[in-house]
Each structure stands twice: as C-alpha cells, then as structure tokens.
PAFI-26125 format. One line per 4 residues: number of its first residue (from 1); their letters; for each residue y, z, x of N, C-alpha, C. Coordinates in pm, 1 decimal, always signed. Example, Ala and Ser with C-alpha at 12.3 -4.5 7.8 and 13.67 -1.06 7.14 Angstrom:
<pts>
1	as	-569.0:+780.0:+1319.0:-450.0:+780.0:+1230.0:-330.0:+780.0:+1320.0; -225.0:+708.0:+1285.0:-106.0:+714.0:+1367.0:+3.0:+787.0:+1290.0
</pts>
This chain:
<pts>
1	xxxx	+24783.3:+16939.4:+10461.2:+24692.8:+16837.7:+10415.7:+24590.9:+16803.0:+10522.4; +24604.3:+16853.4:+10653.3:+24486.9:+16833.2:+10730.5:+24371.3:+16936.3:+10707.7; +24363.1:+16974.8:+10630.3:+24198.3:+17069.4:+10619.0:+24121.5:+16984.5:+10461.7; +24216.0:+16904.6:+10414.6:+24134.8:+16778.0:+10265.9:+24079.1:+16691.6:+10399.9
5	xxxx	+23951.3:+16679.6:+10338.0:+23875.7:+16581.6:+10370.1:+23905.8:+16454.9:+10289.2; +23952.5:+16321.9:+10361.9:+23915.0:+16209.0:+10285.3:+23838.1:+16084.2:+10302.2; +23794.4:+16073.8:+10145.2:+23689.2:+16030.5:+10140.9:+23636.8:+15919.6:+10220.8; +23791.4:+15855.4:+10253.4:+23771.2:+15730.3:+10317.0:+23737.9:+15706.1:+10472.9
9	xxxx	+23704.7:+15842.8:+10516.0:+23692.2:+15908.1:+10649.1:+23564.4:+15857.9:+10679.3; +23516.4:+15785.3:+10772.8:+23375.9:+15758.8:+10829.8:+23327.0:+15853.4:+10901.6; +23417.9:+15910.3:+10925.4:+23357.9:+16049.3:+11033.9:+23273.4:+16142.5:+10973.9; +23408.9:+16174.2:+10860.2:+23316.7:+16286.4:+10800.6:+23227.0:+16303.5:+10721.4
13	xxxx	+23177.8:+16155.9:+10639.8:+23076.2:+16101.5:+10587.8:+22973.9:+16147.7:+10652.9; +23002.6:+16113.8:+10773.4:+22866.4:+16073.5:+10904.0:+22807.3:+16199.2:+10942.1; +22947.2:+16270.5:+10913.0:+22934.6:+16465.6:+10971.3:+22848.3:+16514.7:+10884.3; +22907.9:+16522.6:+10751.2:+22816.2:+16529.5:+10625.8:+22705.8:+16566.6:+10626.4
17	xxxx	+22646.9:+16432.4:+10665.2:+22515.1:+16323.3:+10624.5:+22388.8:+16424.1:+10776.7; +22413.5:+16438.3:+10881.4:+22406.7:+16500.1:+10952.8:+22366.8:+16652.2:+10928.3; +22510.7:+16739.5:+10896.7:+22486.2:+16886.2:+10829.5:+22318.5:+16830.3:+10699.8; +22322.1:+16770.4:+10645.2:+22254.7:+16764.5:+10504.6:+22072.7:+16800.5:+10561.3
21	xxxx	+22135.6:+16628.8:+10640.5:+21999.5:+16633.1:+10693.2:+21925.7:+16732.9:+10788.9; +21980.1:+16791.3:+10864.8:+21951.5:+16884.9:+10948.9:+21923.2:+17032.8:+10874.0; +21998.3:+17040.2:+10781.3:+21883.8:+17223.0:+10710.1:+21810.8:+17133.9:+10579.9; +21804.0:+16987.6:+10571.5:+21639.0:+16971.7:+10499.5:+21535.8:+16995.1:+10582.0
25	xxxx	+21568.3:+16952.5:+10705.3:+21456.2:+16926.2:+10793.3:+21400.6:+17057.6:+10818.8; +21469.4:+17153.4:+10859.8:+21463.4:+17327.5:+10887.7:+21402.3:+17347.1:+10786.7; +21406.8:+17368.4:+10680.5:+21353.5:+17364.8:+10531.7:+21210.5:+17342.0:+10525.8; +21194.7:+17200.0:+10530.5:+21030.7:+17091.8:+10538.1:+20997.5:+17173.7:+10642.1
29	xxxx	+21011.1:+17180.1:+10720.4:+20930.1:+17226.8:+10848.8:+20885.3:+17404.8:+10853.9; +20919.2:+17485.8:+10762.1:+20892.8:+17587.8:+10752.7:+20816.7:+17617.1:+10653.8; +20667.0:+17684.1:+10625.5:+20553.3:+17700.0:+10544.4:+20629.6:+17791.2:+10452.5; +20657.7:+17763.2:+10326.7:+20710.3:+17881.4:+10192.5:+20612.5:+17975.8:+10210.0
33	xxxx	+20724.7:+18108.3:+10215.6:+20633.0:+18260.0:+10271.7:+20563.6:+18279.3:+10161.6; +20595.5:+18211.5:+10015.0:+20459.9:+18276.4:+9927.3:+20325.3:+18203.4:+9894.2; +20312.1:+18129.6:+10003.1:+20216.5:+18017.5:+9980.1:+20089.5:+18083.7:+9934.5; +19997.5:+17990.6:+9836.9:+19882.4:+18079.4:+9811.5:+19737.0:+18000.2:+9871.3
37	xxxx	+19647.1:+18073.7:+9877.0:+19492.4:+18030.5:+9903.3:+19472.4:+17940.5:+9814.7; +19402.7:+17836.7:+9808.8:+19348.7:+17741.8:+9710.3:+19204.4:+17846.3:+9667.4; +19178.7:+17841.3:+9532.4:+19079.0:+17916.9:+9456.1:+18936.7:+17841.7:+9525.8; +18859.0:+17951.6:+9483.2:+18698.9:+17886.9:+9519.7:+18656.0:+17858.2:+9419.7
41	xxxx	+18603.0:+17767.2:+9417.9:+18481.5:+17747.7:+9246.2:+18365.2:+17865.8:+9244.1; +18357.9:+17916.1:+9154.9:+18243.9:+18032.1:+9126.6:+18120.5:+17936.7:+9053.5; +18148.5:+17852.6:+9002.4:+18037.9:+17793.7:+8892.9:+18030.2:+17617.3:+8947.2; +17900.4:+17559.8:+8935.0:+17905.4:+17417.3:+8995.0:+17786.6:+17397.1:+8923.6
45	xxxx	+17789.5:+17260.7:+8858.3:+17711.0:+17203.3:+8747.9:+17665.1:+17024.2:+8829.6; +17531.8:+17005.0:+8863.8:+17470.8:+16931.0:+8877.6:+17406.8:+16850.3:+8784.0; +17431.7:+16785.6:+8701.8:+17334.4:+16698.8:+8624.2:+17232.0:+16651.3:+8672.8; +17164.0:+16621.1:+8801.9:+17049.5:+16603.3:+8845.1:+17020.4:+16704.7:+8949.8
49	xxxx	+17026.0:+16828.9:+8907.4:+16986.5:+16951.1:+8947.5:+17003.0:+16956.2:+9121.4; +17028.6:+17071.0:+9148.1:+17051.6:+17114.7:+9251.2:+16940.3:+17258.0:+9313.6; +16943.3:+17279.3:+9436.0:+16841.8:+17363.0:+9472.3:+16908.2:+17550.7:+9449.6; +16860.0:+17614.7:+9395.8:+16919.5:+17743.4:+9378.4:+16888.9:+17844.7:+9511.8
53	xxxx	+17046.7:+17910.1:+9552.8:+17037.4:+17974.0:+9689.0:+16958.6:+18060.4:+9730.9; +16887.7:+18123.1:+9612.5:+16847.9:+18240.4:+9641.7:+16647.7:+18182.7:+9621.2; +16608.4:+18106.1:+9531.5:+16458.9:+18109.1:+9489.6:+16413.0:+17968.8:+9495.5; +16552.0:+17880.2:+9535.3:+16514.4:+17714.3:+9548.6:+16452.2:+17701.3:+9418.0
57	xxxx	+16480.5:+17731.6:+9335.3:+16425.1:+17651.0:+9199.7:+16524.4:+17543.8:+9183.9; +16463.1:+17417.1:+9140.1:+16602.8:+17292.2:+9098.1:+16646.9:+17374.0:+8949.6; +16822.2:+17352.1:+8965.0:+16857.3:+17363.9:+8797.9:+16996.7:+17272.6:+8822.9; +17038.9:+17293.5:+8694.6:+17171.3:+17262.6:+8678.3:+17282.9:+17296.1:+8700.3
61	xxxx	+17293.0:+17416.0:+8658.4:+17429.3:+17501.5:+8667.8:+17388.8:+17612.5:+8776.9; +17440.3:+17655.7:+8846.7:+17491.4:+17733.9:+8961.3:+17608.6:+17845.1:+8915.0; +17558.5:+17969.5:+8970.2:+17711.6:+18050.2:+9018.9:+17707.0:+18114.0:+9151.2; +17791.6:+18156.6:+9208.2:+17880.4:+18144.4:+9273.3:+17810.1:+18311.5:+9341.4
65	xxxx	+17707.3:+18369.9:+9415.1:+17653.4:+18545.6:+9388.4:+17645.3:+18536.2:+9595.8; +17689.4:+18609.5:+9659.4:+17728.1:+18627.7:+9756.3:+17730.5:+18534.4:+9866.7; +17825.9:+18388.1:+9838.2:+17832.4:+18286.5:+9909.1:+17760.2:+18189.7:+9870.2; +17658.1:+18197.8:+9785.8:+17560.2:+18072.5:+9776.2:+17547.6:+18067.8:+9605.3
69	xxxx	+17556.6:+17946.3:+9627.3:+17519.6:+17913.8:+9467.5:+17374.8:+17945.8:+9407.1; +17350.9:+18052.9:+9301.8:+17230.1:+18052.7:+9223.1:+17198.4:+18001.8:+9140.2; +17069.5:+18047.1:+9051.4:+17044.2:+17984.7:+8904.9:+17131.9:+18182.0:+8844.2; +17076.3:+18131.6:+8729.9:+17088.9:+18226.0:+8607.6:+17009.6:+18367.9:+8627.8
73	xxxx	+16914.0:+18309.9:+8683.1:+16820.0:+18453.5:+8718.4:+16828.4:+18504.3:+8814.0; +16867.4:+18472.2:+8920.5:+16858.1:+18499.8:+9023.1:+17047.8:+18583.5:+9064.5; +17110.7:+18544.5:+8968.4:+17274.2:+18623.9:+8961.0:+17269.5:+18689.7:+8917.8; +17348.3:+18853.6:+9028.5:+17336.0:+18968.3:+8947.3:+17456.2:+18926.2:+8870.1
77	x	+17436.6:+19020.4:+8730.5:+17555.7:+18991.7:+8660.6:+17653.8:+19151.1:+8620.5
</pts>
C-alpha cells in the first residue's frame, strides 16, 4: 500500500501541482512547429480613393501586382 497515493497527502498534491505546471509551461513556451504566415491582402478598397502604384491615378479598389497596390488597368491579369 505504499506506492497508492492518498488523497489526503499534502505532499503529493503539491508534487502534482508542480509536475502539471512545469510541462504547461515547456509547452507555452515553445512556438507549434506548424505555425503558419498570416496571409497578405491582394485587394484593398478605399471609398475615398486611394493613389494607384503604378500611374497615381486616384481610384477605389486596388490589387495587389508586384508589391504595390494598382488600379484595374494598370494589373497585369
């Protein structure tokens, strides 16, 4: 009967509580290996127009054509 833990044991509560906490912490503290990139927006919509990357015309809608936001004409498609 000495390898039952009982319950009424403060020790091993304490031991427990200890083990538990110690591989959460290992856990939290390590980046999940499948972490992903947060997405880029390809498309961005201005209601009071914005300057287009490529011809500075003001428009509205934008995409996303080698780093800089365009108009419509100016994106190859």
């Amino acid at each position: 009967m000495d390898d039952v833990d009982d319950p009424g044991d403060p020790g091993d509560t304490a031991d427990d509580a200890a083990d538990s906490a110690g591989a959460e912490g290992d856990d939290a503290a390590d980046p999940p290996a499948d972490a992903v990139d947060p997405a880029d927006p390809t498309y961005d919509y201005s209601p009071d127009g914005a300057s287009c990357g490529a011809c500075g015309e003001r428009v509205t809608r934008r995409w996303r054509d080698d780093g800089d936001y365009v108009c419509v004409d100016c994106k190859e498609w």
